[in-house]
N, C-alpha and C positions, 0 to 999 in steps of 0.2 A: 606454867602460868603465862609465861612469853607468847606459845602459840597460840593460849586462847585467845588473849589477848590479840592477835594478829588478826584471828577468824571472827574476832566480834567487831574490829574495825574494816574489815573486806563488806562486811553484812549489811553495816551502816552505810557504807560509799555505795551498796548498789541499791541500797531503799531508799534513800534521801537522792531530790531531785539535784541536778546537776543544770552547771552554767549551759549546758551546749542545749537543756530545754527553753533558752529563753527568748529563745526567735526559731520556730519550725516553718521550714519551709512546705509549701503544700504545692505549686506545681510552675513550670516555668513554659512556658508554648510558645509558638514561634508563627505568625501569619507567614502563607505559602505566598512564594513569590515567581515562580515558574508560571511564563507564560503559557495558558489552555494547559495546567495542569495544578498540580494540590503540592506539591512538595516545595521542601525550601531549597532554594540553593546557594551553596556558600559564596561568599566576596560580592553578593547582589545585595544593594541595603532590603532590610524586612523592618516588622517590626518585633521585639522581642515583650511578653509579658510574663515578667516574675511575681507571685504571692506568698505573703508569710503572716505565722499570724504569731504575735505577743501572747507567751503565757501568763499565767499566774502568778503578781507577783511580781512583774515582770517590766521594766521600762527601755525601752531603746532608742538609744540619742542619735544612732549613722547604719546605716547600710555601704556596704560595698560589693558591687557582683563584678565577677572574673572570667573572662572566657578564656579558651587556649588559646594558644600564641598561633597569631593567622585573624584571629578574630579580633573586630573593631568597634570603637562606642565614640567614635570622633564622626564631629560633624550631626549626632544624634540629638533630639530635644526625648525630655523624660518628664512625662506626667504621673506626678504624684495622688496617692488615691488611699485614703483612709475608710474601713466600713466599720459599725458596730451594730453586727444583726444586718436589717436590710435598712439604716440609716447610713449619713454619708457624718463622718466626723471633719471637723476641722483640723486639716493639717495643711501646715507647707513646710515646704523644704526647699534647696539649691543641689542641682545636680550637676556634680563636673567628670567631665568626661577624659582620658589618659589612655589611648591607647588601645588596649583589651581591659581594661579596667573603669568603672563608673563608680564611681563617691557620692552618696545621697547623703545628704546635714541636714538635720529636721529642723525646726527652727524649736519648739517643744518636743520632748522626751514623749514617744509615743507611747499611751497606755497597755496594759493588760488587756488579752481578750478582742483588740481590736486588728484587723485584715487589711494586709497593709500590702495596697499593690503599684508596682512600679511597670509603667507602659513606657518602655524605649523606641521612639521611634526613629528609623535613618540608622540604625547598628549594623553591623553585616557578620555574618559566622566567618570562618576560616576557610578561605577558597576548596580545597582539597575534600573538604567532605569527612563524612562520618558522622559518628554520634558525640554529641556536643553535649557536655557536660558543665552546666551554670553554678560556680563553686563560690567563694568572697569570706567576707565575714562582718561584724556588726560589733555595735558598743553598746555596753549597759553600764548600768554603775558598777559593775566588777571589773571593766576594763573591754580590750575587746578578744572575742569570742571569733571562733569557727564558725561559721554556717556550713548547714548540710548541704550535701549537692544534690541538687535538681536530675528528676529523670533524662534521662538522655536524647534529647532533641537529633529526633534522623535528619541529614542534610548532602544534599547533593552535591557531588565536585562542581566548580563552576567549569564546562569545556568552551571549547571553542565559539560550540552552537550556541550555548548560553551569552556570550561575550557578544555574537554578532547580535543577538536579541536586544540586551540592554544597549548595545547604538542606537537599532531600529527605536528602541522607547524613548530615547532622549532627541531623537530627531525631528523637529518641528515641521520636517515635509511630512513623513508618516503620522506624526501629530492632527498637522490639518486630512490629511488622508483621511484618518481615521475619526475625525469629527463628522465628515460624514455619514449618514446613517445606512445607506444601502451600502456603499463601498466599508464602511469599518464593519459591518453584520455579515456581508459574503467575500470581504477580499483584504482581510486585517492581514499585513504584512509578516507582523511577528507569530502572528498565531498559525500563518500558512507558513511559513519557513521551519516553525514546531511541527507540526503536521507532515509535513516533505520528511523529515527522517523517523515521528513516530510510527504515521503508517508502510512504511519498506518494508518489516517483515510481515505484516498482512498481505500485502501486493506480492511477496516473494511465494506466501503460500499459494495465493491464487494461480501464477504460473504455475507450481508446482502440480497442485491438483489439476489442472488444466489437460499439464502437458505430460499425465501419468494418465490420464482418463482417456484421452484423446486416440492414443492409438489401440486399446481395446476398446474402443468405439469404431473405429474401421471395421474389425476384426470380427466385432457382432454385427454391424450393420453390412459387412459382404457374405455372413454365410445368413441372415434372413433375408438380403435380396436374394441369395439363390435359391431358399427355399420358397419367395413367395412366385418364381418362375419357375416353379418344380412343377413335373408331369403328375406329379402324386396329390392326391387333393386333399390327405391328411396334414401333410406337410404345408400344403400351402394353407390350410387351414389356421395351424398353428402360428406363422408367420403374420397373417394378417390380420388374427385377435393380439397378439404381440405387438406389431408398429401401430395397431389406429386406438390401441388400449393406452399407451404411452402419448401417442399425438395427440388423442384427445383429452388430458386431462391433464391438468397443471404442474410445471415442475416443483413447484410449489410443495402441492399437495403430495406430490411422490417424496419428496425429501421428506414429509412428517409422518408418513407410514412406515418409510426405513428404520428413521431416526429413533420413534418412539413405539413402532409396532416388533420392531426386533427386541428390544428389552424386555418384553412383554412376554417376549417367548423363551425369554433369559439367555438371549444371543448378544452377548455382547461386545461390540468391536470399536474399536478408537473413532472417536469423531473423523478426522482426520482420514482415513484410511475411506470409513461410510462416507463419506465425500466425495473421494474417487470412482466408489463405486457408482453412486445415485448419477452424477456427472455423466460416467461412461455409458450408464443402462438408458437413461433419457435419449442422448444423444448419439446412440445406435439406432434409432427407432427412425429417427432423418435422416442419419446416413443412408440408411436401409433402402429408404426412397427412391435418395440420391442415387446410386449404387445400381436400384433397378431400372431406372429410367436412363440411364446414359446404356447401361445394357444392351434393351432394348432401344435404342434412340440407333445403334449401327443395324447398316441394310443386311439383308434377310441373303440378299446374294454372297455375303462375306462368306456365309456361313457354308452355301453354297459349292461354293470355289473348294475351299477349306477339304469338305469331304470328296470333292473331286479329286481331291488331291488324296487321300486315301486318311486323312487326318482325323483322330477319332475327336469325343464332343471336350474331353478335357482337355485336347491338346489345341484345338482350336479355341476355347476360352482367351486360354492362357496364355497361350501365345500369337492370337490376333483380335480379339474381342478386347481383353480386360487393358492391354496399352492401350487401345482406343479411348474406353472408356475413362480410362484415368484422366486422360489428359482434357478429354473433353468436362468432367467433373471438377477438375482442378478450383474453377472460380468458385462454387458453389460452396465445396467442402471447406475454402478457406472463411468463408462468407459464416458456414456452419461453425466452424471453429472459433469465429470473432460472438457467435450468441453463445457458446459453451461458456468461455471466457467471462463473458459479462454476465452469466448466470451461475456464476458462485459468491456473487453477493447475495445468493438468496440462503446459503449456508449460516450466514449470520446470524439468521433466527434460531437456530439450533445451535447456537452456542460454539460452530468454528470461530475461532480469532481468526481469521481474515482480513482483507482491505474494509471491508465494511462495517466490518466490529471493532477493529480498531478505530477509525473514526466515527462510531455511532457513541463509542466510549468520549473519545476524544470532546466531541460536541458537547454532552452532556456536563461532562466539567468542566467547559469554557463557556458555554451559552450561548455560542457564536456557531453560524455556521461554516464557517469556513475551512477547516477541517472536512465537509461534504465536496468543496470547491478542489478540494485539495484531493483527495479521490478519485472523483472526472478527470483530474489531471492523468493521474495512476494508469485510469482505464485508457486513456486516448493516445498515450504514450505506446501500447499496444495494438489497440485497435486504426489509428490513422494510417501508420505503414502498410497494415493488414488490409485496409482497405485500398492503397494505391496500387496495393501487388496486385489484386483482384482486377482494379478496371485495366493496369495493362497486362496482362492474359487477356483480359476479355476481348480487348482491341486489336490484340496481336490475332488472335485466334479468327473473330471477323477480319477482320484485312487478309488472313491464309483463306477465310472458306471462299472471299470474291476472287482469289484468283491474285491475290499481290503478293506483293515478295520476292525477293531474287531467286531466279532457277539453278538449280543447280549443274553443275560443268560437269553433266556427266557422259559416258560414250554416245548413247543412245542421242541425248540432246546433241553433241557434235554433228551425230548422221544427219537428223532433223536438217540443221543447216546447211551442211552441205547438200542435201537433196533443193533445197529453198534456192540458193545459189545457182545450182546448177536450171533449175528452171526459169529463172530470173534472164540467164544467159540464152537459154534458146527463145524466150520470148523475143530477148533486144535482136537475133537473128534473122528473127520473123519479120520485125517491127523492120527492120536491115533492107531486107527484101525486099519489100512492098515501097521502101522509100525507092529503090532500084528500078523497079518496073513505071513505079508515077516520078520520071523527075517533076521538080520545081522549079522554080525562078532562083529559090536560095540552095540547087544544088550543085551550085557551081562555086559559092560561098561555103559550102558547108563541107566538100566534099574532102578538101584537107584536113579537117578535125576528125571524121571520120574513122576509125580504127579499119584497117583494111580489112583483116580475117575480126572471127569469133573467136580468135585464140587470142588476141590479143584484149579480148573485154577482161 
């Protein structure tokens, strides 16, 4: 009998409702506070808003919500908010704040049925981050009661970079900065300093792809310069539908035939990777150019000389054609290399995360452009040096073709001079002579400065 008795009171406690129904919580949300981004971040004030609604039956005289230890409700104001349906009820209350802890005192016993929502504003989470969980408890006339906890609010550590930001926002120079409309829309401090470390690894792929493309793009662009210099006219055939097929038509349009024509054919390979490829195939097509015209750009007697010399056509290439060539391409290729570069932001449309996806994302969740400012930076970061190497080659290389520049101290140029010298000398002997045979008036004055022999000039 005892244990029925046990089993018919277990029956009762789980069919009849319970104190802990008498304030349910429905959900607690947190406004993003990260600048040019959607997330919250902890020890930065946000605002926090908790809902719960009175059941059945039901009156409650206090709320209290609790955060983990780290987290704060000092310095907060808290709007209180009654609904019943899509009416606004009459409530008020006093909200005191302690720490990680907030105490709502209604001034009337809130009814059944009614949505009872508490807007904190100025609170802040617990620096460190994580999922934050909004816990407390409440009174009714049974006394007070547990509240449920609230789903788990994602929250960012506050670092370093966060820390310098909220300076930036308290500072009244960036303030008036930023009340400007053209300077706060392209040159928002906090939001390009966000930007500086969000986009780095876009910027790191974009060298990456670059600088993996780049050298099998030599590689095709020197064996189709020498097929389109090839005796054979099928080969030069091929070459030529090859470089003016790729030069003449978009790189654009070639990335969305790789990108979305290979799938198609169930070939499918990492973005990422298809990147490098389209990158390198493009811009072998200009190399290729590049490649054949410095080639052909050395005289025709190199060539000449070369087989006089018993030299067959590969080894004259290669060892007196192709250094020429190089050196003379050098500005070009670097030139090529700086449009490669800057043409993997067209990747972004296909979906690589790169410099340009990242801040095209960036943009969009801050509304600002500066994020795109921040970008140009990225690019010219690489591309300015790129360019100063360019104009000096190019100067240095004019300044050797007119003939300047130090010569070098070698045997031959020694002979040079002393053959120079040595005619120098028999001139002034000549010159000697002739003064011998016509005296002057001044060669009676002059004739002790005179050196007696030519051995002695």
């Amino acid at each position: 009998m005892a244990f029925m008795a046990l089993c018919c009171a277990l029956a009762l406690t789980l069919l009849l409702p319970t104190n802990a129904l008498a304030l349910t919580t429905n959900k607690a949300t947190a406004r993003p506070n990260q600048d040019g981004g959607s997330g919250v971040i902890g020890g930065l004030t946000t605002r926090l808003t908790w809902e719960g609604t009175v059941d059945e039956g039901e009156e409650v005289s206090s709320i209290t919500l609790m955060l983990p230890v780290g987290g704060t409700f000092d310095g907060s104001s808290t709007k209180i908010t009654a609904l019943e349906g899509l009416s606004r009820a009459n409530v008020e209350g006093v909200a005191t704040a302690n720490g990680n802890q907030l105490d709502v005192v209604f001034s009337e016993a809130v009814g059944e049925g009614l949505l009872i929502r508490l807007e904190v504003e100025g609170m802040a989470f617990p620096p460190e981050g994580g999922d934050v969980v909004v816990s407390g408890t409440y009174v009714n006339a049974e006394g007070t009661q547990t509240l449920a906890d609230s789903k788990p609010i994602t929250t960012i550590a506050n670092t370093a970079l966060q820390s310098m930001i909220a300076a930036l926002d308290e500072s009244e120079l960036v303030q008036a900065w930023n009340s400007n409309p053209f300077l706060g829309m392209f040159f928002k401090p906090q939001l390009l300093l966000t930007a500086l470390f969000s986009l780095a690894p876009g910027w790191l792929l974009c060298l990456v792809i670059v600088c993996i493309a780049y050298p099998f793009a030599i590689v095709l662009g020197l064996i189709f310069a020498f097929m389109k210099i090839s005796k054979h006219r099928i080969v030069r055939a091929i070459a030529i539908v090859y470089i003016n097929v790729l030069r003449g038509t978009p790189l654009f349009l070639q990335i969305y035939i790789m990108f979305f024509g290979l799938p198609m054919m169930n070939i499918n390979i990492n973005n990422n990777v298809l990147g490098v490829i389209v990158i390198a195939i493009n811009a072998s097509a200009y190399l290729a150019e590049i490649f054949r015209a410095g080639i052909q750009s050395i005289p025709q007697g190199q060539y000449e000389a070369a087989s006089s010399l018993g030299m067959s056509y590969f080894q004259t290439m290669f060892s007196i054609i192709l250094p020429q060539t190089i050196r003379r391409v050098i500005p070009t290729v670097t030139s090529d290399f700086i449009t490669s570069y800057k043409d993997t932001s067209l990747l972004s449309s296909v979906g690589v995360m790169e410099l340009m996806m990242f801040s095209k994302n960036l943009t969009s969740v801050s509304g600002n452009m500066t994020p795109y400012v921040a970008a140009a930076l990225f690019y010219l970061v690489v591309t300015l040096p790129l360019i100063k190497v360019v104009t000096i080659i190019e100067n240095r290389m004019a300044h050797a073709e007119r003939g300047g520049g130090p010569r070098p101290k070698g045997k031959a140029t020694q002979i040079e001079e002393d053959a120079e010298d040595e005619l120098m000398t028999q001139e002034f002997a000549v010159h000697a002579e002739a003064l011998d045979e016509k005296p002057s008036p001044w060669t009676a004055v002059l004739s002790p400065l005179r050196p007696s022999s030519v051995s002695e000039v």
